[in-house]
KEZA-116420 format. One record per residue (C-alpha): residue number from 1; chain; x, y, z. Coordinates in nm, 2 decimals, m for minus. Example, Ala and Ser with C-alpha at 12.3 -4.5 7.8 and 13.67 -1.06 7.14 Angstrom:
<node 1,"A",<1.23,m0.45,0.78>>
<node 2,"A",<1.37,m0.11,0.71>>
//
This chain:
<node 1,"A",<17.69,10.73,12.78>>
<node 2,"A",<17.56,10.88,12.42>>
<node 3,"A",<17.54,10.49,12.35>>
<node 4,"A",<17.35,10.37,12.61>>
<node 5,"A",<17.09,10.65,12.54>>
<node 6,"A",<17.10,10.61,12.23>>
<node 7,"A",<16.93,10.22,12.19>>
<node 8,"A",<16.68,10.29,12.38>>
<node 9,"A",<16.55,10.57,12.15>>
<node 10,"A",<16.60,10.33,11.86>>
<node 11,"A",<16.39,10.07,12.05>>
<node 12,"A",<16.12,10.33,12.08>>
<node 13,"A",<16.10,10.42,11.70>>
<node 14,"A",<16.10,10.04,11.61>>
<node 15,"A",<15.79,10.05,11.79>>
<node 16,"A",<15.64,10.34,11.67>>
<node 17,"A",<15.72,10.19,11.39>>
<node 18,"A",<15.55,9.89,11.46>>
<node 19,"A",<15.24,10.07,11.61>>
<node 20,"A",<15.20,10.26,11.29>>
<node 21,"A",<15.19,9.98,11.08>>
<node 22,"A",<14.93,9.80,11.27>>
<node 23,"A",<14.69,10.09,11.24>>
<node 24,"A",<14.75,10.14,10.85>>
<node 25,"A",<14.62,9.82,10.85>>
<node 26,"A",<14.41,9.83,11.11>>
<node 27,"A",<14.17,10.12,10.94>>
<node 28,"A",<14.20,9.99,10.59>>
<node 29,"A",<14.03,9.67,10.67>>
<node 30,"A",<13.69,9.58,10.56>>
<node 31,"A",<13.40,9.63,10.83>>
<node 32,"A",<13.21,9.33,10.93>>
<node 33,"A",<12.80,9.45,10.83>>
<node 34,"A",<12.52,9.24,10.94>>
<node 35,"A",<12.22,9.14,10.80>>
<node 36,"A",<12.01,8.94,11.01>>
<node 37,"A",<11.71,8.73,10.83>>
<node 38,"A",<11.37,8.72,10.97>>
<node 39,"A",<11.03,8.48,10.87>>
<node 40,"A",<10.81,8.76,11.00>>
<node 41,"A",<10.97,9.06,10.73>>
<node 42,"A",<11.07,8.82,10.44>>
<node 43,"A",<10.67,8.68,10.49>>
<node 44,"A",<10.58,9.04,10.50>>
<node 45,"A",<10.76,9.19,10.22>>
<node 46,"A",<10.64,8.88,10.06>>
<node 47,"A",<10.25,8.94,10.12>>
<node 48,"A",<10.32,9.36,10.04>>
<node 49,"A",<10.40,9.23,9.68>>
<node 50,"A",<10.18,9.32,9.41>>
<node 51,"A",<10.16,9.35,8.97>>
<node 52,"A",<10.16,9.79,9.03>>
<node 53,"A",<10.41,9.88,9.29>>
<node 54,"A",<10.60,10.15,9.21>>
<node 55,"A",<10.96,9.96,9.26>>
<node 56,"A",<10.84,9.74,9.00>>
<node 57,"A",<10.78,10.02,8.76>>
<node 58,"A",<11.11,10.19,8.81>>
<node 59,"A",<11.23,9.85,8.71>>
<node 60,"A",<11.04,9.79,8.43>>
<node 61,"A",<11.10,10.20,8.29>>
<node 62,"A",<11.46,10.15,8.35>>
<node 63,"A",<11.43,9.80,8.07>>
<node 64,"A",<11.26,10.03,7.87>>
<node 65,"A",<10.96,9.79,7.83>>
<node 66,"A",<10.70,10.01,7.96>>
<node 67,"A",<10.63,10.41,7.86>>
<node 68,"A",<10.34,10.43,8.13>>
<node 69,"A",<10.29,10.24,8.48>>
<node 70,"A",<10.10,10.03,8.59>>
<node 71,"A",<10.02,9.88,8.20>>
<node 72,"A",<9.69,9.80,8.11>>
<node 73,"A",<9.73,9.50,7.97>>
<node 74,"A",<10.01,9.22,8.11>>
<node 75,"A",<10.15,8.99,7.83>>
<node 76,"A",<10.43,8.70,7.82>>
<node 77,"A",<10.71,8.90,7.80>>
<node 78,"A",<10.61,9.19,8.06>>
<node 79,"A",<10.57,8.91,8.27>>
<node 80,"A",<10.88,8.79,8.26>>
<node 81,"A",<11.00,9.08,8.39>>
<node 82,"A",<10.81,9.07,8.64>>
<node 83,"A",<10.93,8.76,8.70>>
<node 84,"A",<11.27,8.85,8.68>>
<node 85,"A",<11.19,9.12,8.97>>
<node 86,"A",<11.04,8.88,9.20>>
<node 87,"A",<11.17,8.53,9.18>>
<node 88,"A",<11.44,8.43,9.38>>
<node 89,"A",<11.55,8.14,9.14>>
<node 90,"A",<11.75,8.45,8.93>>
<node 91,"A",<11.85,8.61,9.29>>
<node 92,"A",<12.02,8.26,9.40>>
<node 93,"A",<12.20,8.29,9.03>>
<node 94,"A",<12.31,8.63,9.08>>
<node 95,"A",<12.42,8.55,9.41>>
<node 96,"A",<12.65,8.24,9.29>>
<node 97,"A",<12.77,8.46,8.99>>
<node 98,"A",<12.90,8.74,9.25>>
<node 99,"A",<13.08,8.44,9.47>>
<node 100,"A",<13.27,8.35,9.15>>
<node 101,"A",<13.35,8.72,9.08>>
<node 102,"A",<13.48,8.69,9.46>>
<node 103,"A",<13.69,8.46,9.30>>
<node 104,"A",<13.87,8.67,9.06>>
<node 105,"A",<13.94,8.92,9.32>>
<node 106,"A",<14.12,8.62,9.56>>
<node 107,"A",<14.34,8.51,9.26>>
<node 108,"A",<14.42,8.84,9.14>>
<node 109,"A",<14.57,8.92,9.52>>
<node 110,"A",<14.97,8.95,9.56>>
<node 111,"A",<15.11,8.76,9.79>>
<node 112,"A",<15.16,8.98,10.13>>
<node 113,"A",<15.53,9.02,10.28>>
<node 114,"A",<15.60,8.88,10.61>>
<node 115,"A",<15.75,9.10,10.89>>
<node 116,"A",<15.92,8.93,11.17>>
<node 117,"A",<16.02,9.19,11.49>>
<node 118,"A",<16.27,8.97,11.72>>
<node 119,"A",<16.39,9.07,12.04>>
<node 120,"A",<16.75,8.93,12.18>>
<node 121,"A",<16.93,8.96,12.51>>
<node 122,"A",<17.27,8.88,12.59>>
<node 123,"A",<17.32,8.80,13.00>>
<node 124,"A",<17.69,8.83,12.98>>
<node 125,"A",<17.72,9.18,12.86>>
<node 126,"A",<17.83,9.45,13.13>>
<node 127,"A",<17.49,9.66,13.15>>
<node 128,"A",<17.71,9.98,13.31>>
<node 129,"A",<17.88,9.98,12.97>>
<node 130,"A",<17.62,9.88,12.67>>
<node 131,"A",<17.24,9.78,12.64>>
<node 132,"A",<17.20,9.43,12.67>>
<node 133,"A",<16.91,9.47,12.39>>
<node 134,"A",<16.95,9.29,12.06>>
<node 135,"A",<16.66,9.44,11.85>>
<node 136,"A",<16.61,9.24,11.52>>
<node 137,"A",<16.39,9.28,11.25>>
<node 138,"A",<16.35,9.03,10.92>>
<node 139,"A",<16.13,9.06,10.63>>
<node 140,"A",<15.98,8.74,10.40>>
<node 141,"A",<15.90,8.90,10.05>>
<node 142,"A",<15.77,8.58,9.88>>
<node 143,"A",<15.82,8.62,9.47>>
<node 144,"A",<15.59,8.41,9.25>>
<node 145,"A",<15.73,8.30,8.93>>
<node 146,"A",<15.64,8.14,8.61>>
<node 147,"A",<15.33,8.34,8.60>>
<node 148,"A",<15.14,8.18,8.84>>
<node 149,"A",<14.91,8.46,8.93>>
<node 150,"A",<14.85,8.51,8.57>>
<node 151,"A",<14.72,8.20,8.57>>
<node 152,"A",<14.54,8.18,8.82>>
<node 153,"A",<14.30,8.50,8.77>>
<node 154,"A",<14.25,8.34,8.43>>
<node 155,"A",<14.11,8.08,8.55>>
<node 156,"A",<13.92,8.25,8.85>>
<node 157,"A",<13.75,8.46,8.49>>
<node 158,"A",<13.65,8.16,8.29>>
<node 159,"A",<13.48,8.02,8.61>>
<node 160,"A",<13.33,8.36,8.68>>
<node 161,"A",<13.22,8.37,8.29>>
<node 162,"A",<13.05,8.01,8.38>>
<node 163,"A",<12.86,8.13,8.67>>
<node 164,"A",<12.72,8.45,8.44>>
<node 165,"A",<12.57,8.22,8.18>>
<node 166,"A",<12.43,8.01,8.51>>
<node 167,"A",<12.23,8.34,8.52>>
<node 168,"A",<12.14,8.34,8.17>>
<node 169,"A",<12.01,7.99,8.24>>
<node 170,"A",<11.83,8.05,8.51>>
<node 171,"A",<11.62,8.35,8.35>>
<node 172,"A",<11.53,8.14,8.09>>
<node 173,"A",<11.39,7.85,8.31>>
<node 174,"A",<11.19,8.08,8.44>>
<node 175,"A",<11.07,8.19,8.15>>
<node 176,"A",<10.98,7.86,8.00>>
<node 177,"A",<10.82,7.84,8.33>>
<node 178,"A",<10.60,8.12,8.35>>
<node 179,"A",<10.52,8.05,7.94>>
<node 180,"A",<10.40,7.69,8.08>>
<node 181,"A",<10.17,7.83,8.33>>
<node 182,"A",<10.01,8.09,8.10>>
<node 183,"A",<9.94,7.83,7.87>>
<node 184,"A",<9.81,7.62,8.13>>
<node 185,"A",<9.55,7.90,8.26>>
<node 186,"A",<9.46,7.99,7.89>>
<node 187,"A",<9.41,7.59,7.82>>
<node 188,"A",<9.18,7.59,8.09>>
<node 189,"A",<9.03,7.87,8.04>>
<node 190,"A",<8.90,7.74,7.72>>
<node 191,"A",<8.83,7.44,7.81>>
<node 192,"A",<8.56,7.62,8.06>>
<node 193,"A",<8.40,7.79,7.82>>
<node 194,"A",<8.40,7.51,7.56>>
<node 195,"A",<8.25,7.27,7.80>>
<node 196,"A",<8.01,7.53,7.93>>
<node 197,"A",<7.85,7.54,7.59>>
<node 198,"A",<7.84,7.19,7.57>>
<node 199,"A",<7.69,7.14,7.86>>
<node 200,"A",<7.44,7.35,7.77>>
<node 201,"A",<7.33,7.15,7.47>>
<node 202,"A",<7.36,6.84,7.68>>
<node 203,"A",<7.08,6.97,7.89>>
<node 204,"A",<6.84,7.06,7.57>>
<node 205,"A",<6.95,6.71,7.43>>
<node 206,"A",<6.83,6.53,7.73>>
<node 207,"A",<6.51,6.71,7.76>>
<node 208,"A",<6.37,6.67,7.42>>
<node 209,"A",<6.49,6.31,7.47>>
<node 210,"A",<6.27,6.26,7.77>>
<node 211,"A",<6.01,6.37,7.58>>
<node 212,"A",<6.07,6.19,7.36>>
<node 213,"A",<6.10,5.87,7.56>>
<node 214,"A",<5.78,5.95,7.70>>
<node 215,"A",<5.65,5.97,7.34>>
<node 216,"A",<5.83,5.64,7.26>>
<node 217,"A",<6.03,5.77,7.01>>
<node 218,"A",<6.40,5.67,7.18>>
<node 219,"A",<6.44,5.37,7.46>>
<node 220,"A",<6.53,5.40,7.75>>
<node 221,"A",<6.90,5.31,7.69>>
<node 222,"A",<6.94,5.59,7.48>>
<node 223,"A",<6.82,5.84,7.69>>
<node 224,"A",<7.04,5.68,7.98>>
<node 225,"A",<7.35,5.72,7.75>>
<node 226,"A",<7.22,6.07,7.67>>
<node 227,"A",<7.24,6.13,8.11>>
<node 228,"A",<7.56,5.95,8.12>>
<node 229,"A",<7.77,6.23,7.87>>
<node 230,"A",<7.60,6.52,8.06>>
<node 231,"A",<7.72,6.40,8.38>>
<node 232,"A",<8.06,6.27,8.26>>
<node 233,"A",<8.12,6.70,8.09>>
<node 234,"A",<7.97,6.81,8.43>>
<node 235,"A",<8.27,6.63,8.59>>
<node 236,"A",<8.51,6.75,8.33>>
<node 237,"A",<8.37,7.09,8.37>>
<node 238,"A",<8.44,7.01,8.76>>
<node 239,"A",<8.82,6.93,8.69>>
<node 240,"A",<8.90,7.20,8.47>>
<node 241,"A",<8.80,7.42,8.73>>
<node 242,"A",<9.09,7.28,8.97>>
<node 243,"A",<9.31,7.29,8.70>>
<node 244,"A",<9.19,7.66,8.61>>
<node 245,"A",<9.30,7.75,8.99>>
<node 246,"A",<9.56,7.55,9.04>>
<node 247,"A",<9.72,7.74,8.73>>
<node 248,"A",<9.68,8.06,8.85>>
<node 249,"A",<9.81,7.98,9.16>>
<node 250,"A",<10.15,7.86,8.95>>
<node 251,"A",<10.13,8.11,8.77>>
<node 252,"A",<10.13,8.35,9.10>>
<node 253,"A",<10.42,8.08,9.22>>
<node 254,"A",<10.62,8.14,8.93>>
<node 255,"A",<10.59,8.55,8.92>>
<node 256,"A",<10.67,8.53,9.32>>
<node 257,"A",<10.37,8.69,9.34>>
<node 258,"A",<10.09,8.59,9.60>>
<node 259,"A",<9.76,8.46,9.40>>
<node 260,"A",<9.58,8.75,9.53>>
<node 261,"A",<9.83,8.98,9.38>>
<node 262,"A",<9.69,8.87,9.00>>
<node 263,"A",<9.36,8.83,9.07>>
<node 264,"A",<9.25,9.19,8.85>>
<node 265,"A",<9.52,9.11,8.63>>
<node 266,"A",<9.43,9.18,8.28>>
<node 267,"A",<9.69,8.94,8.11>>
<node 268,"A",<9.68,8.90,7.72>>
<node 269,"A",<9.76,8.56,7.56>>
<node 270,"A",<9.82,8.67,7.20>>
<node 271,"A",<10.12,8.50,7.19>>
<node 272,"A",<9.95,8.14,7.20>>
<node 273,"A",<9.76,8.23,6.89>>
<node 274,"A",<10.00,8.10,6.63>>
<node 275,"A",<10.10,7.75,6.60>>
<node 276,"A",<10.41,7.71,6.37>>
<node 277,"A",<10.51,7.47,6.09>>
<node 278,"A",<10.75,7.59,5.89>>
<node 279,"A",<11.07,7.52,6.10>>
<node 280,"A",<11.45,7.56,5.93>>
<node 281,"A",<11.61,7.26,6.12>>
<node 282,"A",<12.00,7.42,6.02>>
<node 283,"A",<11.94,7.80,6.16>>
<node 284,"A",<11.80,7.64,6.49>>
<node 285,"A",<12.10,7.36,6.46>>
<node 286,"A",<12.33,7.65,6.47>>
<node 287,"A",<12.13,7.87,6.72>>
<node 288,"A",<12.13,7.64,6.95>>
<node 289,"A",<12.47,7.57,6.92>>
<node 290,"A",<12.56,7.89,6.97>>
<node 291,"A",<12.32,8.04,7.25>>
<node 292,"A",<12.24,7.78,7.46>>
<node 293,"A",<12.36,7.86,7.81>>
<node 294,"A",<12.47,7.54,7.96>>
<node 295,"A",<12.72,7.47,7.60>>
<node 296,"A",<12.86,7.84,7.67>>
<node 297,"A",<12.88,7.79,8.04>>
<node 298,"A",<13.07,7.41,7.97>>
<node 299,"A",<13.31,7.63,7.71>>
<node 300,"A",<13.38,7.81,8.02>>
<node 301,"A",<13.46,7.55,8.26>>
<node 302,"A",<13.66,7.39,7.97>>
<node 303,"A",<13.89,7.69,7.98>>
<node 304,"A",<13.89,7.72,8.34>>
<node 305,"A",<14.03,7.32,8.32>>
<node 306,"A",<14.28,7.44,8.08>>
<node 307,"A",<14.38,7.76,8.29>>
<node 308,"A",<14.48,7.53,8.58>>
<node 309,"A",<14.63,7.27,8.42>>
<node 310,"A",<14.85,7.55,8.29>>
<node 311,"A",<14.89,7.64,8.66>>
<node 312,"A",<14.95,7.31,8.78>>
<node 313,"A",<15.28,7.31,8.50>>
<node 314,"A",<15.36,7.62,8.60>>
<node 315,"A",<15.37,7.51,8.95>>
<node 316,"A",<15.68,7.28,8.90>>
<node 317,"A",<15.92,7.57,8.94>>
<node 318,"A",<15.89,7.70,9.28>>
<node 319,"A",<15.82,8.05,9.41>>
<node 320,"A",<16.11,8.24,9.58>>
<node 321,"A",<16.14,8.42,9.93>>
<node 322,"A",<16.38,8.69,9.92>>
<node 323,"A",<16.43,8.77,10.34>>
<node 324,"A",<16.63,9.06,10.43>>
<node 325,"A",<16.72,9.06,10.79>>
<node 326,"A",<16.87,9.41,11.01>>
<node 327,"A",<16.99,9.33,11.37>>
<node 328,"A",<17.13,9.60,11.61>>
<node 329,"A",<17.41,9.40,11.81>>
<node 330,"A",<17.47,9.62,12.08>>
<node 331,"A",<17.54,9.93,11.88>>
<node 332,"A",<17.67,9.74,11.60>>
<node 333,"A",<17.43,9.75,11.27>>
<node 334,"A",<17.42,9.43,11.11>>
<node 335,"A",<17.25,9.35,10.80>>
<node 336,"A",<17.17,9.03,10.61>>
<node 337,"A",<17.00,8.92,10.32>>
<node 338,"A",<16.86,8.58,10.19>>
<node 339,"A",<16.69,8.37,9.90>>
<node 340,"A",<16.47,8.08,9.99>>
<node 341,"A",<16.28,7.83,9.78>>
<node 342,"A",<16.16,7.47,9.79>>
<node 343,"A",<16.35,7.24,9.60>>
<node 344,"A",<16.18,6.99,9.41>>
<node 345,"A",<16.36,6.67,9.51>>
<node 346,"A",<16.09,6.41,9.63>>
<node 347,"A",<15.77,6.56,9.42>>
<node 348,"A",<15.75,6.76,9.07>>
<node 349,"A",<15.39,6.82,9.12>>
<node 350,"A",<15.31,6.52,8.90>>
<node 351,"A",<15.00,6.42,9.11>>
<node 352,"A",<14.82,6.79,9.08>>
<node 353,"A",<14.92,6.77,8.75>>
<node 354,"A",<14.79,6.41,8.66>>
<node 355,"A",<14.45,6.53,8.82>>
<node 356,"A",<14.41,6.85,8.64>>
<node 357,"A",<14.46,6.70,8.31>>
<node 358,"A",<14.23,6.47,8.35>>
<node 359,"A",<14.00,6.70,8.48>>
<node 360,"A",<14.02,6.88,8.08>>
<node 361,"A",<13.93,6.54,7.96>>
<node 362,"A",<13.64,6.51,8.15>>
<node 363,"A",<13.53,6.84,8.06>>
<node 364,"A",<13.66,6.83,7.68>>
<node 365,"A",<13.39,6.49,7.68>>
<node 366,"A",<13.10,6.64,7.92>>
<node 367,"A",<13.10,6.91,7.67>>
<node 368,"A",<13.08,6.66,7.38>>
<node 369,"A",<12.80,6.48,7.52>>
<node 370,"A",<12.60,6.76,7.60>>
<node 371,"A",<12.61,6.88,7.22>>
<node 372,"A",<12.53,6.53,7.11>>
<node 373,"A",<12.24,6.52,7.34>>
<node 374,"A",<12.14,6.87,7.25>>
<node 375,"A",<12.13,6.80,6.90>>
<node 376,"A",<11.94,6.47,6.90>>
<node 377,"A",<11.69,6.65,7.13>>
<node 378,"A",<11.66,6.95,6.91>>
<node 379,"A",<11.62,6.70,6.60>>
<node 380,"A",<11.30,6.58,6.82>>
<node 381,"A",<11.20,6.85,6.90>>
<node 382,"A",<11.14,6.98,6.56>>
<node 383,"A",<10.97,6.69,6.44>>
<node 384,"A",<10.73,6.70,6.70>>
<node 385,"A",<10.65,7.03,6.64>>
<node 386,"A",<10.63,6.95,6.24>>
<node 387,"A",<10.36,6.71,6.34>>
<node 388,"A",<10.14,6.87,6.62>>
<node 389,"A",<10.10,7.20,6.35>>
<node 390,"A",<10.01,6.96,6.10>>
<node 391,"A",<9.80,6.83,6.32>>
<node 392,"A",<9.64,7.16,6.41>>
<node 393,"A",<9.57,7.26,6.05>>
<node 394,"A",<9.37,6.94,6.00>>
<node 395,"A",<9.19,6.98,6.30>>
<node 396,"A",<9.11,7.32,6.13>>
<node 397,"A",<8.99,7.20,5.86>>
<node 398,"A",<8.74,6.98,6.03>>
<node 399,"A",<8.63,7.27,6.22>>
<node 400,"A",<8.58,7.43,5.94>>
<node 401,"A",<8.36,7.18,5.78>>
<node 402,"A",<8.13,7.13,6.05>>
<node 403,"A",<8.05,7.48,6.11>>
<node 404,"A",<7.99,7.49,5.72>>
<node 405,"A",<7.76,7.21,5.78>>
<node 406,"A",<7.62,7.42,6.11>>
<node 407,"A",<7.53,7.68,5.91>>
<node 408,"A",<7.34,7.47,5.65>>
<node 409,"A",<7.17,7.34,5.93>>
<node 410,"A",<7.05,7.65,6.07>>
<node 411,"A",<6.91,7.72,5.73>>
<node 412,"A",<6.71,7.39,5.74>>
<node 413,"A",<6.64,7.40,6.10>>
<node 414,"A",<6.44,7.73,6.00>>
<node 415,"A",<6.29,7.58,5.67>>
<node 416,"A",<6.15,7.23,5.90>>
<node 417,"A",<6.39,7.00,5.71>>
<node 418,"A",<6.55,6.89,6.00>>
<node 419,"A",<6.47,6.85,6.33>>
<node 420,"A",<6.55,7.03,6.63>>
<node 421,"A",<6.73,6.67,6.77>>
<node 422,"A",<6.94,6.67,6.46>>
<node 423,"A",<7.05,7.02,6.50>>
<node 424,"A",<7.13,6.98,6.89>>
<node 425,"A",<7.32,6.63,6.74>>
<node 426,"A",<7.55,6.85,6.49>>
<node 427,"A",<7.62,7.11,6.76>>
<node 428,"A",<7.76,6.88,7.00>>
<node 429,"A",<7.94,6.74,6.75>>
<node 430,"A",<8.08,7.07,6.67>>
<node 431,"A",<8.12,7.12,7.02>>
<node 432,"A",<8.32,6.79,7.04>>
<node 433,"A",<8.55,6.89,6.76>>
<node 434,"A",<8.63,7.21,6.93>>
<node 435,"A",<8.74,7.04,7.24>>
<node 436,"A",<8.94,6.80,6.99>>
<node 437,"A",<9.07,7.13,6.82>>
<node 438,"A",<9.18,7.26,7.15>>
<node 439,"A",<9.35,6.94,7.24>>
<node 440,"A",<9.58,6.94,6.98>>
<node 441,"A",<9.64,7.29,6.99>>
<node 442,"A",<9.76,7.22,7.29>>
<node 443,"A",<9.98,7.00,7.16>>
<node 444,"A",<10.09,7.22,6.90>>
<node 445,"A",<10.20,7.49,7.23>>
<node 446,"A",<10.37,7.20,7.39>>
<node 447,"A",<10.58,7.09,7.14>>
<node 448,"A",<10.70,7.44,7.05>>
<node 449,"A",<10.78,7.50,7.43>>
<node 450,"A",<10.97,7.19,7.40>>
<node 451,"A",<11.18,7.31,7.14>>
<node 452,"A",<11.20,7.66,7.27>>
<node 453,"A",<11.39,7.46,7.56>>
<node 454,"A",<11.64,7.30,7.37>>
<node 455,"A",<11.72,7.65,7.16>>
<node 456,"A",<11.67,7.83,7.50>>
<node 457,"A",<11.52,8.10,7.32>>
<node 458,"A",<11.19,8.19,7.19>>
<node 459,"A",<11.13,8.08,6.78>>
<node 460,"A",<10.94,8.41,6.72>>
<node 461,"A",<10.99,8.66,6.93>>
<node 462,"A",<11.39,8.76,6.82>>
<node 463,"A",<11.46,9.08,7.06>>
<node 464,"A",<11.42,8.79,7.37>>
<node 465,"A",<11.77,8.69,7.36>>
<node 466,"A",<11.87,9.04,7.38>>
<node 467,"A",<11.65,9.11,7.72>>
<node 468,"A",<11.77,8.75,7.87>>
<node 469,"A",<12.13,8.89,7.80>>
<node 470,"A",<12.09,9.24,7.92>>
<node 471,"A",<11.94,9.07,8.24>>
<node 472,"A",<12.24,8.83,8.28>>
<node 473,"A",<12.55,8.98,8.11>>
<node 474,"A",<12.64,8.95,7.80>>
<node 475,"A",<12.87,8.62,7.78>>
<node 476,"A",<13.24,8.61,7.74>>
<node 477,"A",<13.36,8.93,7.82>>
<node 478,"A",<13.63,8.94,8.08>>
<node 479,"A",<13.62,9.30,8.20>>
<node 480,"A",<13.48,9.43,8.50>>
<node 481,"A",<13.32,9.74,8.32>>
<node 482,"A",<13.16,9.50,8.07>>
<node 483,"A",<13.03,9.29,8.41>>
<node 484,"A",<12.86,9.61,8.53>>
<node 485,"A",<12.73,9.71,8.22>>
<node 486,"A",<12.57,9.41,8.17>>
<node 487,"A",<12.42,9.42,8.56>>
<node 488,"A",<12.18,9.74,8.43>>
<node 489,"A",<11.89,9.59,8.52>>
<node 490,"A",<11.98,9.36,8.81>>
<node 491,"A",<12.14,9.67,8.95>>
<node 492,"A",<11.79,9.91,8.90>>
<node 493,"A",<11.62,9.59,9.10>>
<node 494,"A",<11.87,9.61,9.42>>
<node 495,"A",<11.82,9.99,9.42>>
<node 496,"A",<11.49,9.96,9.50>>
<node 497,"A",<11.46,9.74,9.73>>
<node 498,"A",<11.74,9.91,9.95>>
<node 499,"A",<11.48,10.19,9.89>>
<node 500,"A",<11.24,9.98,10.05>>
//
């Protein structure tokens, strides 16, 4: 009798037991959070954007690139910033970058163990003298060998080490970006007031002409050909007015701003004053080398290639299931114990291994050919610049000589030497020159964002690299406390939004 009551209380604590373990589990899981995504707020948190919000400061204060808020002056690199607050090209890289972090936490998991609650029943026993219950439980602990998971979270890091100089990337193309469309609104800005002034003596030209004309001093082609440049810098004046707008409204594109948002903008463009020359083609060689984000991120994919062809080897030797086993046979405790594996008759894992081999070849030459292609483009790159500052300090010069001979004139426009034609004459001219001037100068800003791009950092301004890499991490270190030191800034930007 002390039998038969005594199953059914063992029975009852198996499933207590059970019950117990499924709650454990049950409270310790991750809670599903939404977060819906609607036009009408993105389009409004969009439109409440502007240069002086206080979120912005607090992210700016916490770079330590601003003392005071709102700044009264905005130049290239507080801009950036900005930039880096507001475009969601760096949010869609962060983004990725936390996905492959993901990553590392899937491969650094252990294998769960496999419980397996059974239930028999035997028919033929006399119920009046026994249960008829056959509880049984098994458990599947599966054992991973030949350090697989080693492996594989050393992978998962490399990858994850990729993705963070996708970042790095990514803030730089929009910096080149924003640096194109400042020089854009500064070109045209220029160009305005250049062809403003020439306008201007355009007009006085064609007047004394006509008077001239009517005096019969010029024919009538000339004063025809006189009509035909003012109207052909009234329609240049017309087009550098589009372009004016249309690069302040990439400029506003670029910042994630609206274009209202910049309109009392006082923005600074000292750093288009220089144009530069003297370029060491072996510092950049190496620089380029060394910093460029897409050569580091292929490094990393490179050992991420390596990392599972190790894993692939390692994968030969299967993993091991050790499966104990209790059973309660009608009052009789049975226990049982086992070792199962795969054995590796029909396969050795020669296909995965055949593909992941050649997958480090093909990375071992992608990465070849991108430092072939970098350095022929950097070698380009430099020339080109070489050439257009060259070609700015010639165009100096011949500023230079015409308002020497301006000056002269001014002096013998006053004396009655010369004529007040011959004096409008030399002005245009000087006026032309200056257009000239600007044109190459332009150039000259091209060219050196041309090779900025291929080094992927700035050729004067050093302490950039260090605020691209405090904004993406700095690269090749595995650690998660290096990882969220190196979010300082990205982490200040999420704070306040949630704020918001």
């Amino acid at each position: 009798m002390n039998i038969k009551t005594s199953s059914p209380a063992r029975l009852i604590l198996t499933a207590l037991l059970l019950a117990a373990l499924f709650l454990t589990t049950s409270f310790s899981c991750i809670r599903y959070q939404p977060r819906p995504i609607t036009v009408q707020k993105s389009l409004a948190n969009y439109e409440e954007r502007r240069l002086d919000s206080p979120e912005l400061g607090q992210f700016l204060i916490a770079n330590h690139e601003v003392d005071s808020w709102p700044p009264a002056v905005w130049d290239l690199k507080s801009l950036t910033l900005v930039a880096f607050y507001f475009n969601p090209q760096l949010d869609t890289a962060r983004t990725r970058w936390a996905v492959a972090r993901a990553g590392r936490l899937t491969a650094a998991q252990i294998p769960n163990p496999v419980i397996g609650p059974k239930i028999g029943y035997n028919s033929t026993t006399p119920t009046e003298l026994i249960t008829p219950w056959i509880p049984e439980v098994s458990l599947d602990i599966p054992i991973e060998v030949a350090g697989k998971r080693g492996l594989r979270i050393s992978e998962a890091r490399h990858l994850s080490d990729a993705a963070r100089y996708n970042i790095l990337a990514a803030a730089w193309q929009v910096r080149s970006t924003l640096r194109q469309s400042l020089l854009d609104l500064y070109t045209s800005q220029k160009k305005l007031s250049l062809l403003d002034e020439q306008i201007h003596l355009q007009q006085e030209l064609v007047k004394l002409m006509e008077l001239k004309k009517a005096a019969g001093d010029v024919s009538a082609y000339e004063l025809t050909q006189s009509r035909l440049a003012l109207e052909t810098s009234q329609l240049d004046l017309i087009e550098a007015q589009k372009v004016a707008r249309q690069a302040k409204a990439n400029l506003a594109s670029v910042l994630g701003l609206s274009p209202e948002a910049i309109d009392s903008a006082k923005i600074s463009f000292d750093d288009f004053e220089k144009v530069t020359t003297d370029i060491p083609s072996g510092e950049l060689r190496r620089q380029a080398l060394t910093n460029r984000a897409d050569i580091l991120s292929s490094l990393s994919e490179y050992a991420a290639a390596e990392a599972s062809l190790h894993l692939e080897i390692a994968r030969q030797y299967p993993d091991m299931t050790l499966g104990p086993n209790y059973q309660l046979d009608q009052t009789d405790n049975k226990w049982a114990i086992g070792l199962s594996f795969e054995l590796p008759i029909f396969n050795q894992n020669r296909g995965p291994i055949a593909e992941a081999e050649a997958r480090r070849r093909e990375k071992a030459a992608g990465f070849l050919e991108l430092q072939a292609t970098v350095i022929s483009n950097l070698e380009k790159s430099i020339r080109n610049a070489q050439a257009a500052g060259e070609k700015v300090l010639l165009s100096d010069q011949l500023l230079q000589n015409l308002e020497t001979q301006k000056t002269v004139a001014v002096r013998k426009l006053q004396a009655g030497e010369i004529s007040k034609y011959d004096f409008l004459n030399l002005n245009l001219e000087l006026a032309a020159m200056s257009l000239t001037r600007l044109e190459t100068w332009l150039e000259a800003q091209q060219a050196a964002i041309e090779l900025e791009n291929v080094l992927q950092s700035p050729l004067q301004i050093k302490d950039w690299i260090y605020t691209l890499d405090r904004e993406a991490g700095e690269a090749g270190e595995a650690h998660e406390d290096h990882e969220a030191q190196s979010q300082t800034a990205a982490t200040a930007r999420e704070k306040t939004k949630d704020k918001k």
